[in-house]
BALOBA-1460 file (C-alpha; in Angstrom, 3 decimals):
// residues 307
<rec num="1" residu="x" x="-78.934" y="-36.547" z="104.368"/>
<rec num="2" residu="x" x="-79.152" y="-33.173" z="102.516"/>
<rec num="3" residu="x" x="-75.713" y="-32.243" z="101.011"/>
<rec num="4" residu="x" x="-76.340" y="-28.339" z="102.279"/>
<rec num="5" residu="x" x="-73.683" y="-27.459" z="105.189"/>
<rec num="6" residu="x" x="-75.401" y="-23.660" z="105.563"/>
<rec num="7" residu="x" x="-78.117" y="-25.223" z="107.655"/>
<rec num="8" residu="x" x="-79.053" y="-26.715" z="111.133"/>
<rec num="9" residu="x" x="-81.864" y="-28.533" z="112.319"/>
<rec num="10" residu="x" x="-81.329" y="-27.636" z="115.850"/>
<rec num="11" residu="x" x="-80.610" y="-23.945" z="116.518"/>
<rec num="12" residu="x" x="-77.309" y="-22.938" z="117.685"/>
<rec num="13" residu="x" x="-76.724" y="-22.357" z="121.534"/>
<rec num="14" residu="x" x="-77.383" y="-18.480" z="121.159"/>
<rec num="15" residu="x" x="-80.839" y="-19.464" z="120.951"/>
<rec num="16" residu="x" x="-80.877" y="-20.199" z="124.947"/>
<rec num="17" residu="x" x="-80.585" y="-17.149" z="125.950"/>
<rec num="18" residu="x" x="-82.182" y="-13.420" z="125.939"/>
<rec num="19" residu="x" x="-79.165" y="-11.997" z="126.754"/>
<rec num="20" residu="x" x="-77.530" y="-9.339" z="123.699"/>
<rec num="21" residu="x" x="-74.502" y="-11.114" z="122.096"/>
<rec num="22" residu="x" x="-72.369" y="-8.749" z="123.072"/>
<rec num="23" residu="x" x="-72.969" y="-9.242" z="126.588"/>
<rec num="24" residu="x" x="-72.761" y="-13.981" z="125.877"/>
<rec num="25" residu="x" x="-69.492" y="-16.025" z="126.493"/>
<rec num="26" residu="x" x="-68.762" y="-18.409" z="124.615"/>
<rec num="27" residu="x" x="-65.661" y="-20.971" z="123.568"/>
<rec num="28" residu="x" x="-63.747" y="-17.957" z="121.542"/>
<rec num="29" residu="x" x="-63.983" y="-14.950" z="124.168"/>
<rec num="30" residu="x" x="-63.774" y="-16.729" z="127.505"/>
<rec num="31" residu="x" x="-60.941" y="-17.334" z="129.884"/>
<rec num="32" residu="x" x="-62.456" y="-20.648" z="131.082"/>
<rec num="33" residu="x" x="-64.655" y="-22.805" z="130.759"/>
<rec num="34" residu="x" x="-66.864" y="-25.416" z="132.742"/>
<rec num="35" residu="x" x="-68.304" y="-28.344" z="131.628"/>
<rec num="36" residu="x" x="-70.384" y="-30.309" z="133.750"/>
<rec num="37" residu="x" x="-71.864" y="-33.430" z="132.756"/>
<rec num="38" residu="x" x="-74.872" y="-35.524" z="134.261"/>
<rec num="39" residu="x" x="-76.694" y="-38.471" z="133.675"/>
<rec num="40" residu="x" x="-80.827" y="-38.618" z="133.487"/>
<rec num="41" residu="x" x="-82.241" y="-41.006" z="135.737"/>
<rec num="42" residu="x" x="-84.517" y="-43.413" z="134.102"/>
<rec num="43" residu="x" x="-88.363" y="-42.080" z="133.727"/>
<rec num="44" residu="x" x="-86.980" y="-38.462" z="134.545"/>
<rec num="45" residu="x" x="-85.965" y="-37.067" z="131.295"/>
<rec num="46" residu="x" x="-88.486" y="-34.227" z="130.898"/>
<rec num="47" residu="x" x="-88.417" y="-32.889" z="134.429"/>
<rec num="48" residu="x" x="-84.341" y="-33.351" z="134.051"/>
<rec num="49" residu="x" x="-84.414" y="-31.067" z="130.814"/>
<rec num="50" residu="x" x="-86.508" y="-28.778" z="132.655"/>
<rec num="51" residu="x" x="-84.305" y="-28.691" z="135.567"/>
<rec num="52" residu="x" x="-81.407" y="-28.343" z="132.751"/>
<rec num="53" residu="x" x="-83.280" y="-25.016" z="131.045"/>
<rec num="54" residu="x" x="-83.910" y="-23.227" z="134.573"/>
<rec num="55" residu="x" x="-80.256" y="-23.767" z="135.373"/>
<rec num="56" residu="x" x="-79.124" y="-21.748" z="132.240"/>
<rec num="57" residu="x" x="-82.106" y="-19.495" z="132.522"/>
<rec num="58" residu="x" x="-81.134" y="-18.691" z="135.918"/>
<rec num="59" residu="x" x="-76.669" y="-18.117" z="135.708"/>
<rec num="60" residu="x" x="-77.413" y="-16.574" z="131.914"/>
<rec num="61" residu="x" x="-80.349" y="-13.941" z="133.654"/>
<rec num="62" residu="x" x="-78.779" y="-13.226" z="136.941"/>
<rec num="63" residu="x" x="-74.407" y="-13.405" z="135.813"/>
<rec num="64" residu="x" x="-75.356" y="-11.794" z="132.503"/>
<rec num="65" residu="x" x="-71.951" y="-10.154" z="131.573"/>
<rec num="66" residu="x" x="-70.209" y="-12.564" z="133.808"/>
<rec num="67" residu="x" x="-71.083" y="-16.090" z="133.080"/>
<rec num="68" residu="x" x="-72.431" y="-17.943" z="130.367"/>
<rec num="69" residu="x" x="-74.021" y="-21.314" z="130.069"/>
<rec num="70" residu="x" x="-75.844" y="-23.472" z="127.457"/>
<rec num="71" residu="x" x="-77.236" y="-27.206" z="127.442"/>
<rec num="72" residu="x" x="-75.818" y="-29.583" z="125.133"/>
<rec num="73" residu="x" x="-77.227" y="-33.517" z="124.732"/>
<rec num="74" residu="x" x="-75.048" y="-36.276" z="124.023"/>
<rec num="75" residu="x" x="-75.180" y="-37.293" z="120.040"/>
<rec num="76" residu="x" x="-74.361" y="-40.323" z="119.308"/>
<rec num="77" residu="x" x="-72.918" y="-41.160" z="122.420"/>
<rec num="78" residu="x" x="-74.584" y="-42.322" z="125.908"/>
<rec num="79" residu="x" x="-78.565" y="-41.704" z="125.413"/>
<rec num="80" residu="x" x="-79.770" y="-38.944" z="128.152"/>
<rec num="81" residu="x" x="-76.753" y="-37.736" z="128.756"/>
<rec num="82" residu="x" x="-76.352" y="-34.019" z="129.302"/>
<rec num="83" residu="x" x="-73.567" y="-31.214" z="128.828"/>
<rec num="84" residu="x" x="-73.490" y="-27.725" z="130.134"/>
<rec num="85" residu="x" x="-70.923" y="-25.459" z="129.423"/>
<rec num="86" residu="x" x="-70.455" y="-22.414" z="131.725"/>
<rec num="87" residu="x" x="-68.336" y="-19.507" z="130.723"/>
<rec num="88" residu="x" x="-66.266" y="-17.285" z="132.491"/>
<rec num="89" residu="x" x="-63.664" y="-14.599" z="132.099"/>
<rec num="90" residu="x" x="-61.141" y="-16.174" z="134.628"/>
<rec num="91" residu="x" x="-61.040" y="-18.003" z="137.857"/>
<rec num="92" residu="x" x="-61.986" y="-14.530" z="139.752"/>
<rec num="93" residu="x" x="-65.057" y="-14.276" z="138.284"/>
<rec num="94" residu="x" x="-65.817" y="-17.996" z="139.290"/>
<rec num="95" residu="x" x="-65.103" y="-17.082" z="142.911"/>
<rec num="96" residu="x" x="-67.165" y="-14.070" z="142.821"/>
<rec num="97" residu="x" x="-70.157" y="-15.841" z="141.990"/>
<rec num="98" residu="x" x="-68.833" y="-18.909" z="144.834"/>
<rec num="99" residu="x" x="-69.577" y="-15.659" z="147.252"/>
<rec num="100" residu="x" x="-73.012" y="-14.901" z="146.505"/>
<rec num="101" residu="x" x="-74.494" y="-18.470" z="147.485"/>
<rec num="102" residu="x" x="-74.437" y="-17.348" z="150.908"/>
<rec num="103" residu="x" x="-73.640" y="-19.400" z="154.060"/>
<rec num="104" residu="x" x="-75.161" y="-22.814" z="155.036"/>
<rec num="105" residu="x" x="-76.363" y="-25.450" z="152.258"/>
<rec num="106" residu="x" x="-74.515" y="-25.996" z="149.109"/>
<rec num="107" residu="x" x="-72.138" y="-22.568" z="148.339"/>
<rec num="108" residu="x" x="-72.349" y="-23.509" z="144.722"/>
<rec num="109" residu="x" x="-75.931" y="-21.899" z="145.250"/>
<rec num="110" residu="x" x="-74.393" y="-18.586" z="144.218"/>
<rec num="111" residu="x" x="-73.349" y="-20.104" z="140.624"/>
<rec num="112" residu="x" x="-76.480" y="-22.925" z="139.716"/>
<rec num="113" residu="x" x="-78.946" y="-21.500" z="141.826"/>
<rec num="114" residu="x" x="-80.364" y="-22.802" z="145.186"/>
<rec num="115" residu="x" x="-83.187" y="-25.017" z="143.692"/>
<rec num="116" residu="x" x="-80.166" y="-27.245" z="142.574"/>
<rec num="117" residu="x" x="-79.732" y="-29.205" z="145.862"/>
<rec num="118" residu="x" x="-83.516" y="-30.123" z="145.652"/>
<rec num="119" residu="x" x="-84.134" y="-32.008" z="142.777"/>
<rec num="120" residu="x" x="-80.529" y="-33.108" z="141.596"/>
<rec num="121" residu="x" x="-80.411" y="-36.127" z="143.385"/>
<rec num="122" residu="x" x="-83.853" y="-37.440" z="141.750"/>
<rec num="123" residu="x" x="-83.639" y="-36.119" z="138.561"/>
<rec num="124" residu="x" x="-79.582" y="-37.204" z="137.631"/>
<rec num="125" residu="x" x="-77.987" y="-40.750" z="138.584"/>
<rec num="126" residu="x" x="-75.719" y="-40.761" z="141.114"/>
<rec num="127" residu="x" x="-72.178" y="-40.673" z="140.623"/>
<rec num="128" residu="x" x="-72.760" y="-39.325" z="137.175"/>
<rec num="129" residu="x" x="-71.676" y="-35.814" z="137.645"/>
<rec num="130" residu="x" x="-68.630" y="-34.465" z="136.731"/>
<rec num="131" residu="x" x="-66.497" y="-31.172" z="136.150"/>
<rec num="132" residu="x" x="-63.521" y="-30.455" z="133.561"/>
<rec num="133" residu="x" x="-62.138" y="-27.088" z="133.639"/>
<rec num="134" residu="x" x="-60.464" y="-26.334" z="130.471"/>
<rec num="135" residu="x" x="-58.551" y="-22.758" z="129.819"/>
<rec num="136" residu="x" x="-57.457" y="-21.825" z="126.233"/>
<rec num="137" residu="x" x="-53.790" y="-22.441" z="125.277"/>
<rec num="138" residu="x" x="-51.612" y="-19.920" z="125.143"/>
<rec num="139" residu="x" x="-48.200" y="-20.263" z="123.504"/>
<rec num="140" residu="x" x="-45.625" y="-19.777" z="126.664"/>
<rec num="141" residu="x" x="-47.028" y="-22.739" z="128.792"/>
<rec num="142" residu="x" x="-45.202" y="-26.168" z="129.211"/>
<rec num="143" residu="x" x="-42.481" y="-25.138" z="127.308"/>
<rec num="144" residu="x" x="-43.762" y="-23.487" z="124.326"/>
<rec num="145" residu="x" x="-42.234" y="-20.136" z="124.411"/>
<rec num="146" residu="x" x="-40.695" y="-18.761" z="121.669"/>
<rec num="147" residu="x" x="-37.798" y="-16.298" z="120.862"/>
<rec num="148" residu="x" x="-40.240" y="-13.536" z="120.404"/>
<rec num="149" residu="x" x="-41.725" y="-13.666" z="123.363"/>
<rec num="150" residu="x" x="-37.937" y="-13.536" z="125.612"/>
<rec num="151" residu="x" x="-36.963" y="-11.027" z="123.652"/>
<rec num="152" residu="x" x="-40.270" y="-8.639" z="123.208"/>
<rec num="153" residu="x" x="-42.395" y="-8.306" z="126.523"/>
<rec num="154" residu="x" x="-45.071" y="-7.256" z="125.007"/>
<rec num="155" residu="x" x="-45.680" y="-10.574" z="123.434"/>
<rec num="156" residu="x" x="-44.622" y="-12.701" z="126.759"/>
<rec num="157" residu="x" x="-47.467" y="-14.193" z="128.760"/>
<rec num="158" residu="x" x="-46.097" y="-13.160" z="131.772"/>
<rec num="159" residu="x" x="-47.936" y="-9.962" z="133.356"/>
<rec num="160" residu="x" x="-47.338" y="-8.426" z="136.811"/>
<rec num="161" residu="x" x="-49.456" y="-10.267" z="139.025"/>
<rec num="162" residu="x" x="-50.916" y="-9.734" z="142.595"/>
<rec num="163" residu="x" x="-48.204" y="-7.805" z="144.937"/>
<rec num="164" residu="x" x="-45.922" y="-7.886" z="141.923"/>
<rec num="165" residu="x" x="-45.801" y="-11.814" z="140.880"/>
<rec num="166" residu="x" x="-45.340" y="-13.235" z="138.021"/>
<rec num="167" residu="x" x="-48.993" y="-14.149" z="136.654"/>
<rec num="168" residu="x" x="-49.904" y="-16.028" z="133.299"/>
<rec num="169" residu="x" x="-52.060" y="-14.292" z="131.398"/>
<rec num="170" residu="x" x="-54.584" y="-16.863" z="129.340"/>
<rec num="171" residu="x" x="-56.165" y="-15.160" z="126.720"/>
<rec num="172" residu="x" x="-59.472" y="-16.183" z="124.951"/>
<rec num="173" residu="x" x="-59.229" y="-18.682" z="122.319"/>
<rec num="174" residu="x" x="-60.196" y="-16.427" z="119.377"/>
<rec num="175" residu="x" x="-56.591" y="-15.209" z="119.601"/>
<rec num="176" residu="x" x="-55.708" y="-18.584" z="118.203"/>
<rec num="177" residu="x" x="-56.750" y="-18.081" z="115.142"/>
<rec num="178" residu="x" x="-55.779" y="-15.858" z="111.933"/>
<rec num="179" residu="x" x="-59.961" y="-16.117" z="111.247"/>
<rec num="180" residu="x" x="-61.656" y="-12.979" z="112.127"/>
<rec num="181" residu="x" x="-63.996" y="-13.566" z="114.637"/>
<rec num="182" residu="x" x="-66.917" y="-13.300" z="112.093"/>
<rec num="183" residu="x" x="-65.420" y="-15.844" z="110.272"/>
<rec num="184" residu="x" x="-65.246" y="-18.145" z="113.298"/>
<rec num="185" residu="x" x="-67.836" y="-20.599" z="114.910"/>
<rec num="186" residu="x" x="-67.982" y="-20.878" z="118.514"/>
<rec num="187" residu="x" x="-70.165" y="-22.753" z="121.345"/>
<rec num="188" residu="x" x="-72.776" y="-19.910" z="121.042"/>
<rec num="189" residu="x" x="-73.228" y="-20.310" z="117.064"/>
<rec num="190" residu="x" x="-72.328" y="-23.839" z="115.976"/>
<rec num="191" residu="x" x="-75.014" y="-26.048" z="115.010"/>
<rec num="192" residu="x" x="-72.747" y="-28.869" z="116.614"/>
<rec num="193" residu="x" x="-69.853" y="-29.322" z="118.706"/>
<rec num="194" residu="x" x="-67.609" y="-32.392" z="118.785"/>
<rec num="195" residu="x" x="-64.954" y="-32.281" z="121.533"/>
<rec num="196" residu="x" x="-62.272" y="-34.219" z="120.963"/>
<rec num="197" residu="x" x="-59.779" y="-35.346" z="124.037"/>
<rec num="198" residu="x" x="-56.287" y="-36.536" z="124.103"/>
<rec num="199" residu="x" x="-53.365" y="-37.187" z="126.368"/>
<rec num="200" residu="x" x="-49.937" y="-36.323" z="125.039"/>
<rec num="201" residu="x" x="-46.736" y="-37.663" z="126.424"/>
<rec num="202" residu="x" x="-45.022" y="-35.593" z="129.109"/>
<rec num="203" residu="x" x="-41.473" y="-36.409" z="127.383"/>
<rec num="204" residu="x" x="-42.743" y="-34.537" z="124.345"/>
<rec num="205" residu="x" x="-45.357" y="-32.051" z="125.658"/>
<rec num="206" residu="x" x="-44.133" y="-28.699" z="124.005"/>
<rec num="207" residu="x" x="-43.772" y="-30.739" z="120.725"/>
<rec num="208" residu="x" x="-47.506" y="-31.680" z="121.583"/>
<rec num="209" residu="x" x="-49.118" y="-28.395" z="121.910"/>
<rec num="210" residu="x" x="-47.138" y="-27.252" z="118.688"/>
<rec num="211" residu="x" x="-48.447" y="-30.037" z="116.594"/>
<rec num="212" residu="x" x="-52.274" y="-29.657" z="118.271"/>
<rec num="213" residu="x" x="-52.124" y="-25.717" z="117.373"/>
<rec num="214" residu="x" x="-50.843" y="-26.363" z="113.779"/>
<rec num="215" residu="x" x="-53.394" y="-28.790" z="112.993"/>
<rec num="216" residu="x" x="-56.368" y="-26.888" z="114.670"/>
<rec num="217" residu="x" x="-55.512" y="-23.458" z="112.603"/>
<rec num="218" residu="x" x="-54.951" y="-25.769" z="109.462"/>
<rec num="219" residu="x" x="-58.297" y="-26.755" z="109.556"/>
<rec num="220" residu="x" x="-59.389" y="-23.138" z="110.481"/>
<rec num="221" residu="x" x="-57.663" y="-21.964" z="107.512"/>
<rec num="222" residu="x" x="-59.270" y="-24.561" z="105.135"/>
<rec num="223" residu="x" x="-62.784" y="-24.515" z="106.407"/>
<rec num="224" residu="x" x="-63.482" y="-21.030" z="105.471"/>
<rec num="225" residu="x" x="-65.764" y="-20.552" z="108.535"/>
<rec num="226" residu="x" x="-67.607" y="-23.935" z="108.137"/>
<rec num="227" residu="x" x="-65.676" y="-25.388" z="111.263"/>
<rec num="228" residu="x" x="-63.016" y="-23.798" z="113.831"/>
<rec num="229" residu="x" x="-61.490" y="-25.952" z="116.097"/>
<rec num="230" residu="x" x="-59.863" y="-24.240" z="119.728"/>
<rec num="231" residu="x" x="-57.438" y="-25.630" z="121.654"/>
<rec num="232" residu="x" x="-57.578" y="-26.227" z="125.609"/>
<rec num="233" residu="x" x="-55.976" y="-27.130" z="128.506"/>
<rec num="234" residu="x" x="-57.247" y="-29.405" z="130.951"/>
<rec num="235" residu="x" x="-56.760" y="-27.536" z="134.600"/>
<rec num="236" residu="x" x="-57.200" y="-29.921" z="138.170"/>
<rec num="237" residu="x" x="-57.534" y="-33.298" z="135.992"/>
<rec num="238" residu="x" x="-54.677" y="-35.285" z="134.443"/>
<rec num="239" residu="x" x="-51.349" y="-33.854" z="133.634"/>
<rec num="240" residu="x" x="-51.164" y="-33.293" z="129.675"/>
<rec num="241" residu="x" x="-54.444" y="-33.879" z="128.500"/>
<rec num="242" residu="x" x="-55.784" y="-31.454" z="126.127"/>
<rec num="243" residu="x" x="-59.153" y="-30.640" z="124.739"/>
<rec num="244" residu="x" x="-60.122" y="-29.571" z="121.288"/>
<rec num="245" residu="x" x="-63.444" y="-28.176" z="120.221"/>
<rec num="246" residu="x" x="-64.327" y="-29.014" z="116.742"/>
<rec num="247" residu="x" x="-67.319" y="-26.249" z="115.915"/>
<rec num="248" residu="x" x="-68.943" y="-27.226" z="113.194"/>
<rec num="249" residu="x" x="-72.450" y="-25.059" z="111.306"/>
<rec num="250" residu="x" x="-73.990" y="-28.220" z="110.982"/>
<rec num="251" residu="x" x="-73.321" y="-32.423" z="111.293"/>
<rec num="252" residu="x" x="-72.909" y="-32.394" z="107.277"/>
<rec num="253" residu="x" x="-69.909" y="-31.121" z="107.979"/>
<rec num="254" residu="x" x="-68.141" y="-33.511" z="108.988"/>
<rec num="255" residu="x" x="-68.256" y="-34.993" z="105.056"/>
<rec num="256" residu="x" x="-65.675" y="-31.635" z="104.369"/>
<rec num="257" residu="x" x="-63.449" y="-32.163" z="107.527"/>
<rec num="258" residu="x" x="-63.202" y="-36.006" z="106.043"/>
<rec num="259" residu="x" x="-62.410" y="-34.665" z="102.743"/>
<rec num="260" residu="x" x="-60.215" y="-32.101" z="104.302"/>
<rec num="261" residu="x" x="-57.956" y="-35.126" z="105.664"/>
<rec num="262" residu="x" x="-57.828" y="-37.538" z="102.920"/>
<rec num="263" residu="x" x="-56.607" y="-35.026" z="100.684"/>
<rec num="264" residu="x" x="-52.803" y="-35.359" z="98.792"/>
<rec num="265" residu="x" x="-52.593" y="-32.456" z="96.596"/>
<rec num="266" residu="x" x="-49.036" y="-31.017" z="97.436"/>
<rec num="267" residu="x" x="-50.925" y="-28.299" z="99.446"/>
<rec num="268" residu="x" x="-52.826" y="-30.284" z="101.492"/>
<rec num="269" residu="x" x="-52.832" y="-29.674" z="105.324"/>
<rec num="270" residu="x" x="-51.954" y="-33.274" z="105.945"/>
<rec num="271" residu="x" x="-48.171" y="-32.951" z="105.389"/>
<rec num="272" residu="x" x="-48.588" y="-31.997" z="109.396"/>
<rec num="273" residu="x" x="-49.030" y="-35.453" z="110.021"/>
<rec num="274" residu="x" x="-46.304" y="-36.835" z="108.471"/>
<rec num="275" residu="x" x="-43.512" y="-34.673" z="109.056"/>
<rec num="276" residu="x" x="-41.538" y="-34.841" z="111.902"/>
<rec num="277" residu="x" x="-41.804" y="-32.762" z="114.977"/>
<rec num="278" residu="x" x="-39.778" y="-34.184" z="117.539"/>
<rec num="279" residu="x" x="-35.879" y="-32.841" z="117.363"/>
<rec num="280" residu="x" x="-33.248" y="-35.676" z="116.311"/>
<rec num="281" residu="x" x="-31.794" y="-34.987" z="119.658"/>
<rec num="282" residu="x" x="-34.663" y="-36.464" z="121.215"/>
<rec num="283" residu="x" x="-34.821" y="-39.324" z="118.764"/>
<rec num="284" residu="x" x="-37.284" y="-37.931" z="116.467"/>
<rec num="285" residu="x" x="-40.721" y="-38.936" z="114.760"/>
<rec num="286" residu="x" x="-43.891" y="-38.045" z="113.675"/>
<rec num="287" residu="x" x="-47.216" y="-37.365" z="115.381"/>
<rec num="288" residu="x" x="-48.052" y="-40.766" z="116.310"/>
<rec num="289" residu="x" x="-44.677" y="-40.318" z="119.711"/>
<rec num="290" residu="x" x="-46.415" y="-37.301" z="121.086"/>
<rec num="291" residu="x" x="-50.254" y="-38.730" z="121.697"/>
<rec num="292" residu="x" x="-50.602" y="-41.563" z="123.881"/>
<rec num="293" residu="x" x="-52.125" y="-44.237" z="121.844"/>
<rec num="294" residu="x" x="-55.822" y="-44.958" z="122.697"/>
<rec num="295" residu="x" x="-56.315" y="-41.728" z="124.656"/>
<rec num="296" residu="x" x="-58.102" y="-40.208" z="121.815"/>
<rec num="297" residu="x" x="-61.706" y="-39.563" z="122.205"/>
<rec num="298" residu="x" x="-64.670" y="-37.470" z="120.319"/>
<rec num="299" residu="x" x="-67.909" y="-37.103" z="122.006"/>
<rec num="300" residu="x" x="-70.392" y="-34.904" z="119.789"/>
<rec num="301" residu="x" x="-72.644" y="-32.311" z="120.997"/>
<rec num="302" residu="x" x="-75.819" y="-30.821" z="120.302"/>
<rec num="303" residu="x" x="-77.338" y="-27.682" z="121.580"/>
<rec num="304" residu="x" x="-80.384" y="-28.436" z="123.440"/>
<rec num="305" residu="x" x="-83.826" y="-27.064" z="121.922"/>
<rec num="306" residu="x" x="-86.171" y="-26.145" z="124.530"/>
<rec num="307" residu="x" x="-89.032" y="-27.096" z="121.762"/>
C-alpha cells in the first residue's frame, strides 16, 4: 500500500452529483441525516447499482437545494451491501418532500422516486432494508447543558418554537468543530467513511456525550484535515446510542489515526481515555463505565463509482 494519504482511488461522493457545491448536503451542513441500507440479491448486482445511481440521480436532480444523497458500498464488511445517505436540513424538509409522492402507491414516491416500488423487491433481499436517522449533537441535550448556556440565551438551544414552544434547535455538525470548514472532511469529500456505533449507559449519558465530543474534536485537532470525525444522535432507534463518522481523505489513513492513539508523549490526546469523567458522587471512573461493553461497532464506507 502506497504510504501517500493526499490520494484516493475512488473519488469522493461529490463526484455523484452535477449539482454546484454550494447548493450539496452533506455530514457537516445538514440537520439530519438518512441512511438506508439494502442488501443485493444474488445475480442482481449490476441492475441493483443501477437502480442505486438513478435513485441519487433522481432526489440530487429534482430536491437540489433540499436533499442530498450519495451511494456508499460496504468495505470490508458484508459483500453487496449498499449505503445511501440522504441529507436534509430538518425533519420539515423531509415531510415536504413525503407530500409530493402524491396519493395511492408508496408516498415515499415523493422522496426515492416512483420507479422504487418496481424493481426493489427483485433487485434487494428481503428484509434487508433499513433506516437510521441520526441528527448532529448539540451540547444542551440529555443533560449536557452548561452554565453558559442558562445564563446567556443566545448560546441556549432552546428557540421559540411553533405557537410559542419551546423547540430544540440542532445545528449542523460543522459547528462541532474549531476546524474551519475548509479544513474539514465531510460525506461529500472523504475518500472513505467509517461509521462507528456505540451505546452508552443511560446512568451516565451526559458524561457520555462529553467524553464522545472531546475525543472526536481531539482527533479533529490532531489530524490537520486528514480525518474529522462528527458526532450524532440516533433519533426513533434505541435510547443512547450514538453515531460517529470518522471521514477520512483516503483508507491510508487509518495508519495516522493508529498512530494518533498509541501515542504517550505528555501531549498526547489519549490522556482522554484515562482520566476520569464520571463525578465521585456517582462513584467515578474512566471511559470504559459510560460505553456498554460490546456495543461498539465500525462499518467502513466507500463512495460508490459509477465507472
Amino acid at each position: 500500500m502506497s504510504n501517500s494519504t493526499t490520494q484516493t482511488t475512488v473519488p469522493p461522493a461529490l463526484h455523484q452529483t452535477s449539482q454546484s457545491p454550494d447548493r450539496v448536503l452533506h455530514s457537516g451542513n445538514a440537520g439530519v441525516i438518512v441512511e438506508r441500507v439494502a442488501q443485493i440479491r444474488g445475480g442482481q448486482g449490476g441492475a441493483a447499482r443501477r437502480a442505486a445511481r438513478e435513485i441519487a440521480e433522481h432526489i440530487n436532480a429534482k430536491h437540489a437545494g433540499t436533499a442530498t444523497v450519495f451511494v456508499y458500498e460496504e468495505t470490508f464488511g458484508v459483500k453487496n451491501r449498499l449505503h445511501w445517505l440522504l441529507h436534509f436540513t430538518s425533519y420539515a424538509d423531509y415531510g415536504a418532500l413525503l407530500a409530493m409522492g402524491g396519493p395511492g402507491g408508496d408516498i415515499r414516491g415523493g422522496v426515492f422516486g416512483a420507479h422504487e416500488a418496481d424493481v426493489w423487491d427483485e433487485l434487494f433481499e428481503a428484509g434487508s432494508v433499513r433506516e437510521t436517522v441520526m441528527l448532529p449533537h448539540r451540547w444542551g441535550i440529555f443533560g449536557t447543558a452548561t452554565e453558559a448556556m442558562a445564563a446567556d440565551p443566545a448560546m441556549s438551544p432552546i428557540v421559540p418554537g411553533e405557537g410559542g414552544l419551546p423547540r430544540f434547535d440542532v445545528r449542523p455538525a460543522q459547528e462541532q468543530t474549531a476546524m474551519p470548514a475548509d479544513k474539514t472532511l465531510n460525506s461529500a469529500t472523504a475518500g472513505v467513511v467509517m461509521r462507528r456505533t456505540v451505546d452508552f449507559d443511560y446512568r451516565y449519558r451526559a458524561e457520555a456525550r462529553v467524553f464522545a465530543r472531546t475525543v472526536a474534536e481531539n482527533m479533529n485537532l490532531n489530524m490537520d484535515g486528514l480525518a474529522t470525525v462528527f458526532l450524532y444522535e440516533e433519533a426513533f432507534g434505541r435510547m443512547d446510542r450514538a453515531h460517529f463518522l470518522i471521514h477520512m481523505r483516503s483508507l491510508d489513513v487509518m495508519y495516522l489515526l493508529m498512530g494518533l492513539d498509541a501515542r504517550t508523549d505528555p501531549d498526547a490526546p489519549r490522556a482522554s481515555f484515562i482520566q476520569d469523567w464520571i463525578s465521585m458522587d456517582k462513584g467515578g471512573g474512566a471511559w470504559d463505565k459510560i460505553i456498554v461493553q460490546g456495543t461498539t461497532r465500525d462499518v467502513l464506507l466507500t463512495p460508490q463509482h459509477w465507472g
